[in-house]
C-alpha positions in Angstrom: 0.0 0.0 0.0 2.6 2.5 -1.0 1.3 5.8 -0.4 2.7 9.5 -1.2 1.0 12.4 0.5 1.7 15.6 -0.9 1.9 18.5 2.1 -1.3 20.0 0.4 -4.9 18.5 0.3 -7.6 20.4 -0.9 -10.4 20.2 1.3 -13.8 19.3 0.1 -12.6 19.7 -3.8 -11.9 23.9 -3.9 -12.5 24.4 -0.1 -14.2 27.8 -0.4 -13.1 28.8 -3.7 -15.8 26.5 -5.3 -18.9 24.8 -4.3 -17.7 22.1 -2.3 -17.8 18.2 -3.0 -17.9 19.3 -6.5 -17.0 18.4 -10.0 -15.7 22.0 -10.7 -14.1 22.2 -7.3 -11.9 19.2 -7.4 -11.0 20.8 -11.5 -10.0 23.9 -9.6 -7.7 22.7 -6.9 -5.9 20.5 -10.2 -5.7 23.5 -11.9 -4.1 25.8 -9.1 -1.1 23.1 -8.9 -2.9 20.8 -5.8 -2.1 17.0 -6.4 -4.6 16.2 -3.8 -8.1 16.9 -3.0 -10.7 15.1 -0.2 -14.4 14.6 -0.7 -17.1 13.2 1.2 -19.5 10.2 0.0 -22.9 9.2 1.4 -25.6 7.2 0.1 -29.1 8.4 -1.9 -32.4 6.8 -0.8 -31.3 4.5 -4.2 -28.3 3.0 -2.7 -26.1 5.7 -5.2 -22.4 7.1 -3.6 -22.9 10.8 -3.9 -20.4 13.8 -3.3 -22.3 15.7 -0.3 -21.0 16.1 3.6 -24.1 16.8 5.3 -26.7 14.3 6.1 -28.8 17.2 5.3 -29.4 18.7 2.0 -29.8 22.4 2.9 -26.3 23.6 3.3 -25.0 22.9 0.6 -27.9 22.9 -2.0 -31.4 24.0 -3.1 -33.1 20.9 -2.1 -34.5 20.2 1.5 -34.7 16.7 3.9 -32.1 13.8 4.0 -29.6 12.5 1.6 -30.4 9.4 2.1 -34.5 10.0 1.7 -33.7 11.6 -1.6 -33.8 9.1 -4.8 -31.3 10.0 -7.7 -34.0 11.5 -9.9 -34.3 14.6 -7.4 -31.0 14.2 -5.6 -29.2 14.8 -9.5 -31.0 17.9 -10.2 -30.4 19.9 -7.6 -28.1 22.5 -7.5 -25.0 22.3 -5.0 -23.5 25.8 -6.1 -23.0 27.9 -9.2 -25.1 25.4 -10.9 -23.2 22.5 -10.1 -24.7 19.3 -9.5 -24.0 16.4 -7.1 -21.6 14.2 -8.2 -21.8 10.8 -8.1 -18.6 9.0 -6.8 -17.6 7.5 -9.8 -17.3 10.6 -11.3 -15.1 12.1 -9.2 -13.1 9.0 -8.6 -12.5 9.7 -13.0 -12.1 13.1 -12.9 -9.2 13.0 -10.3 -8.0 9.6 -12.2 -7.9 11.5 -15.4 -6.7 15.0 -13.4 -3.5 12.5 -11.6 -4.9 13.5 -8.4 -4.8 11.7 -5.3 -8.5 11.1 -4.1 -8.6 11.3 -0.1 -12.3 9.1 -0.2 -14.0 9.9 3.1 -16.4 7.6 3.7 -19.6 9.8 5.6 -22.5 7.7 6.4 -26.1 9.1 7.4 -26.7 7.9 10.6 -27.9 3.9 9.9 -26.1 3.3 7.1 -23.1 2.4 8.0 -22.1 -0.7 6.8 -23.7 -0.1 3.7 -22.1 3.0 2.8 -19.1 1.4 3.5 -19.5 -1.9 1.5 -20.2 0.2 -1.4 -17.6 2.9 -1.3 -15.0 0.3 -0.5 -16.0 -1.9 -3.4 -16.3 0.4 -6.2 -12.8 2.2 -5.1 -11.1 -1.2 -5.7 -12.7 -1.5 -8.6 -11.4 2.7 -10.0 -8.2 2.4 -8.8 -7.4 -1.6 -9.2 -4.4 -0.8 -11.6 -3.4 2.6 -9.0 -3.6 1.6 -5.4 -1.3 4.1 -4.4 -3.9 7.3 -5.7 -6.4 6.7 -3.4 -6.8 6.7 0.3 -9.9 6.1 2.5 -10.7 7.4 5.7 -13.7 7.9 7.7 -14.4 9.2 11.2 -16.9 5.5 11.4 -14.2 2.7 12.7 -16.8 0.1 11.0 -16.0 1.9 7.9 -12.6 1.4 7.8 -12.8 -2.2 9.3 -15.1 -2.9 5.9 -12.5 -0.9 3.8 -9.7 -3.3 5.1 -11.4 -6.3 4.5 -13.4 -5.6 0.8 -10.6 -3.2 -0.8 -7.2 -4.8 1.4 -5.0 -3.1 -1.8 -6.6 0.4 -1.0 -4.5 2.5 1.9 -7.1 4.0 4.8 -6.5 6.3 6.9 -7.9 6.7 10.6 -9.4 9.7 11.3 -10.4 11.4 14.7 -11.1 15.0 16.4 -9.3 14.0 19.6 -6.9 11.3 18.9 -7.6 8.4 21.2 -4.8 7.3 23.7 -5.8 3.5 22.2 -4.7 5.2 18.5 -1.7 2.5 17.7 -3.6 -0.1 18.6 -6.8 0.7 16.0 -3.5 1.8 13.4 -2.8 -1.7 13.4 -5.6 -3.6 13.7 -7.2 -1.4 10.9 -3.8 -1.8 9.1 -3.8 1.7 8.4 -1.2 4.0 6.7 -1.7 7.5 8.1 -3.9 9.1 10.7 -6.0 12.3 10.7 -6.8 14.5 13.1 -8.0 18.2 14.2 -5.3 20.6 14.1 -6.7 21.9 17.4 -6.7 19.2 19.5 -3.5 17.4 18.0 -1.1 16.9 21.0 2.9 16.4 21.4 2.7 13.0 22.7 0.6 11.8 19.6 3.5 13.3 17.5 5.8 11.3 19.3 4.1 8.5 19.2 3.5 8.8 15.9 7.3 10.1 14.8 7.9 6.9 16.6 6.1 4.5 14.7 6.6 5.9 11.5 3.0 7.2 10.7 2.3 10.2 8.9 0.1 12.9 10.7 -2.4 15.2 8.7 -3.9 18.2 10.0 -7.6 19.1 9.6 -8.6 22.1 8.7 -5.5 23.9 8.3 -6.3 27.6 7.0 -3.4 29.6 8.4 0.1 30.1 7.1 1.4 30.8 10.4 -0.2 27.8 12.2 0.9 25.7 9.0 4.7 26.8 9.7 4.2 25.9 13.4 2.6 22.1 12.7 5.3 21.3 10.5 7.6 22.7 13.2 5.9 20.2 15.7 6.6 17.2 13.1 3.0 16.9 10.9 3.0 16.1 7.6 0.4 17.1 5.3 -2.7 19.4 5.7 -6.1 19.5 4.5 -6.9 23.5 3.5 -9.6 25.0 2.9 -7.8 28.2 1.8 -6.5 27.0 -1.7 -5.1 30.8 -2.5 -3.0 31.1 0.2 -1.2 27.4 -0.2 -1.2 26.9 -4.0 2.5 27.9 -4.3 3.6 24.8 -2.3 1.1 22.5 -3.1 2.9 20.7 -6.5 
């Protein structure tokens, strides 16, 4: 599972410079020199991996109600920004494919449907990136997730990924025979940095919008950064 993480992921496709978990987004942060970008999947009321972070559609669209109470037929028409549609996952999974981007996958169920957002996420990412293991990694904050990841797409690299890193965190690494773990910026602390400096294990910051608190984590010993703020990092993210 040989992995390469470039310092700079964009977060959410464009982060705020295009609608997020978005076609056009995920074309931007390509085209402003980012060799990265993370999106979030969740399931439609048909079972269908969709780009979308909220369980919620009113954020981030023009529809109302749940994600996964909305069928394709309604969920694919609405308008998620500048007249941008939802993607579906295999989409995105060609666009970065075609783009040489690294997909961060996050795998974001709606409360319920775990396992199966899971199953299918993890099954159809083997399937994309079968020839190109090391330009994709999964992560979700759902341990089940990643435990379904392991066992249905074992090629694929996951990641774990927490608000407050768990004292217990090496032993979930290696049980979910993971390659890098994620975590809030704010709550990241010097002994997980040991630890992790320690064992080896790349650390990625969430959501790291700040040049000066950039310098400082990489002073501390993190490695990459997810960024919402793809105009202030684009010069160091090739």
């Amino acid at each position: 599972m040989a992995l390469t993480l470039p310092r700079w992921i964009a977060h959410r496709g464009g982060g705020v410079l295009a609608p997020e978990n978005t076609l056009a987004g995920i074309r931007l942060a390509a085209a402003m020199g980012f060799r990265a970008v993370e999106f979030d999947v969740m399931l439609s009321a048909d079972g269908t991996p969709v780009l979308i972070h909220d369980e919620s559609l009113e954020r981030t669209t023009n529809g109302r109600g749940l994600v996964c109470e909305t069928g394709d037929s309604e969920l694919f028409a609405l308008d998620a920004g500048n007249g941008e549609p939802i993607p579906h996952f295999i989409e995105a999974a060609r666009v970065c494919r075609a783009l040489g981007l690294l997909a961060n996958v996050e795998i974001k169920p709606a409360a319920g449907h775990e396992r199966a957002t899971a199953e299918k996420v993890a099954r159809l990412a083997a399937e994309i990136w079968y020839d190109a293991p090391g330009q994709v990694l999964i992560s979700s904050f759902v341990p089940e997730a990643i435990e379904i990841a392991r066992d249905l797409a074992p090629a694929l690299p996951r990641s774990l990924l927490f608000e407050v890193v768990p004292a217990d965190w090496p032993v979930l690494f290696t049980q979910m025979q993971a390659t890098a773990l994620h975590c809030d910026a704010d709550h990241l602390s010097d002994e997980v940095l040991r630890q992790a400096a320690t064992l080896d294990v790349p650390v990625v910051c969430y959501t790291v919008n700040d040049p000066v608190a950039a310098q400082a984590l990489l002073n501390r010993g993190v490695s990459a950064f997810f960024t919402d703020r793809l105009d202030l990092f684009a010069a160091q993210a090739g």
